[in-house]
N, C-alpha and C positions, 0 to 999 in steps of 0.2 A: 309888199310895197312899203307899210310903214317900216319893217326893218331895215328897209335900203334907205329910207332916209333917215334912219339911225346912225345907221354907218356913213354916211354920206356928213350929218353932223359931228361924229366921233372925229373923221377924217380932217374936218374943218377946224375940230380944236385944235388936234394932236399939231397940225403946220403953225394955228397961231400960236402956241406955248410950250411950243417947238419939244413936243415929244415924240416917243415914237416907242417898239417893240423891240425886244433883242432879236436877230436874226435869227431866223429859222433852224441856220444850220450852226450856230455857234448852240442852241440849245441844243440840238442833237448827238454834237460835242461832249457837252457836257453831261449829259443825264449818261452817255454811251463809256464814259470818261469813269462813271460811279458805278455804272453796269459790270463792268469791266477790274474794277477796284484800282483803278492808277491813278491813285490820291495826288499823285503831281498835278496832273493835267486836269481831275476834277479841280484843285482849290487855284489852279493857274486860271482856267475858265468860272471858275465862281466870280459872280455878280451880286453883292449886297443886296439883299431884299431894300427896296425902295429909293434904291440908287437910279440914276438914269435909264431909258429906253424900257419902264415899268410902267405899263399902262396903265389907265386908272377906272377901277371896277368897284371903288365907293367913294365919295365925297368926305367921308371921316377919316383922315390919315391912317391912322390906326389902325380900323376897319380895312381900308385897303391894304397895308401891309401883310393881316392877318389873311385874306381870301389869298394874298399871293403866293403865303407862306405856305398853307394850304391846299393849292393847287400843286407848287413845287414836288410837296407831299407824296404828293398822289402819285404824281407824274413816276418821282424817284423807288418810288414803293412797286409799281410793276415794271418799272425794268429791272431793280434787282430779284424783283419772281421771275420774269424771264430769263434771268443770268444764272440762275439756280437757286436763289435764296429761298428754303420754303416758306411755304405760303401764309401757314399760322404763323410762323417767326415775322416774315416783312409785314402781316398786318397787325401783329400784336403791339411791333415797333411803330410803326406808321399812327397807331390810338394814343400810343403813349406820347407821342412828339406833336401832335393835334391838339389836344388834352392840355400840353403844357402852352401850344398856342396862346389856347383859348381864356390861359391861367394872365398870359403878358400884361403888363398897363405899359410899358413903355418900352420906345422903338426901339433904346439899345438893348433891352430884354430878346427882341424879336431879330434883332441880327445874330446876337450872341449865341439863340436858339439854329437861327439858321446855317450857321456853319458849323457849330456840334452837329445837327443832324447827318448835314453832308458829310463828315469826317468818321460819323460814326456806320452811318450806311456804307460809302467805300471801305471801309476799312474792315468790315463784316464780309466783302464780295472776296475782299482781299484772300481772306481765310477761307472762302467757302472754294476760293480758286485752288484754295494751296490744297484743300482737303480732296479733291476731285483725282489728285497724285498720288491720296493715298491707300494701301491694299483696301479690301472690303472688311476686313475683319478690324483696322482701325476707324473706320467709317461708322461701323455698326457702332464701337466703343462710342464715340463721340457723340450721336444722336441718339443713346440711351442714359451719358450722362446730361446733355442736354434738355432731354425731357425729363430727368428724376433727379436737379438739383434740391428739389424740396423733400427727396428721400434719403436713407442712407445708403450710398456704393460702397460696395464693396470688390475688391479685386475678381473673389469667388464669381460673383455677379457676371461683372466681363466675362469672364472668363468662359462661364456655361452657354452665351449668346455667340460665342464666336467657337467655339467647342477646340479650344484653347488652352493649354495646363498656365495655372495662376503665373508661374516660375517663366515659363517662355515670354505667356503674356507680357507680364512686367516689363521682359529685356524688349521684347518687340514695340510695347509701345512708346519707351525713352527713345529707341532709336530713331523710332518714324517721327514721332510727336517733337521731338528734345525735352522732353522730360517726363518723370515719372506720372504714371498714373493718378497719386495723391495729388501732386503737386497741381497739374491741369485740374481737377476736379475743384480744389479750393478755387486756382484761382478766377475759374467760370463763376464760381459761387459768390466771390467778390466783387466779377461783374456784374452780376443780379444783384446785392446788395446796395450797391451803387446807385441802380438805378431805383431801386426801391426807396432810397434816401434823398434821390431827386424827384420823383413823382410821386412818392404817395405819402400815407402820414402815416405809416407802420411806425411803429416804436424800436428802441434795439434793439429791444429784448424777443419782440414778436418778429422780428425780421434775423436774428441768431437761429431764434428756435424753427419758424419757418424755413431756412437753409440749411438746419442739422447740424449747427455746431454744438461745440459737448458744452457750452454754456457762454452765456455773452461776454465775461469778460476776455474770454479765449477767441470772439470775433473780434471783438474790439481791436485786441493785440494784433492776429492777424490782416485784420483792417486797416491796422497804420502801418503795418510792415510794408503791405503792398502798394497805399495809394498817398501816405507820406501823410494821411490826416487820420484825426477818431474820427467814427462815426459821427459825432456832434458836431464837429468844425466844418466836414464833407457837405451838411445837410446845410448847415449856415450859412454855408459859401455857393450852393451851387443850386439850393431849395425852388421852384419857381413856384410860386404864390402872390397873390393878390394885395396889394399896398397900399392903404389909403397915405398918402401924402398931401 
């Protein structure tokens, strides 16, 4: 009974300050849009966090921003498990973009978060679609470089998991992948370093050495080949941390 005159009051605001929720089925849309990885139709159906028809589930702006950002989260984190994404992958990603929530002071921190997330969630399904095309023996390659970016691979490595000669290997997986073995392997590693230079406070040197390069100034280098900044400028431009102003 007192919940129903909870809602009964909710209902009372929402007419006088004329809000309301996004439709049920435009979210459906949308999370299924990310599920799916068809980055048009997810960032065509994206909704600004705290834009319009966004309920209000705290009295502190901010606060409410962040519970919504949060719930988004969530929501998007087990449809891409559903969609295939694994499951330590979507929740490790899902900690790391919470984490930086939690980091915002300010809303356009927290919109700016919330469409990297979405863009970077589909764009993960995207790949995870295109991999499901491919044989089992580049599948296996892909989720052992995945899991041992903080080791060294080696061709031989593949090679013994998929029982595979190094020589075939190589040509098989430029064909299937478009490009070579080395090549993919860095540039995943640059994806992690990325994000290690947005979330956490590793150093270059510990986050070189942690991903196996033959010395930091040979990340660095490969670093700006790939993402057009150093490491310092990436971290400066893109760091989320807390700001007293």
């Amino acid at each position: 009974m007192e919940n129903s005159k909870k809602i009964s009051h909710i209902e009372f605001l929402s007419r006088e300050y004329n809000t309301s929720h996004l439709s049920y089925e435009r979210e459906m849309e949308f999370f299924n849009a990310v599920k799916t990885g068809d980055l048009k139709n997810a960032m065509r159906l994206f909704k600004p966090v705290g834009g319009e028809q966004f309920g209000m589930l705290s009295l502190d702006k901010m606060r409410n921003l962040k519970y919504h950002l949060v719930i988004t989260v969530a929501f998007i984190t087990r449809y891409c498990i559903e969609g295939g994404m694994p499951m330590e992958e979507a929740y490790n990603l899902s900690d790391i973009y919470i984490r930086a929530i939690d980091k915002c002071i300010k809303e356009e921190q927290l919109r700016q978060l919330h469409s990297e997330l979405v863009e970077d969630f589909t764009q993960r399904m995207q790949l995870i679609r295109k991999k499901s095309l491919y044989p089992k023996q580049i599948l296996l390659c892909l989720d052992y470089i995945y899991d041992n970016l903080n080791n060294p691979i080696s061709l031989k490595d593949l090679a013994k998991i998929t029982d595979l000669s190094p020589s075939y290997l190589s040509r098989f997986f430029a064909k299937e992948v478009g490009m070579p073995v080395s090549k993919y392997i860095t540039s995943r590693r640059i994806e992690a370093a990325e994000n290690m230079l947005k979330y956490s406070e590793y150093s270059c040197l510990e986050i070189s050495d942690y991903l196996c390069f033959s010395s930091e100034s040979h990340f660095i280098q490969v670093f700006k080949k790939l993402t057009g900044y150093t490491p310092k400028k990436y971290r400066a431009k893109f760091f989320r941390q807390r700001k007293t102003e």
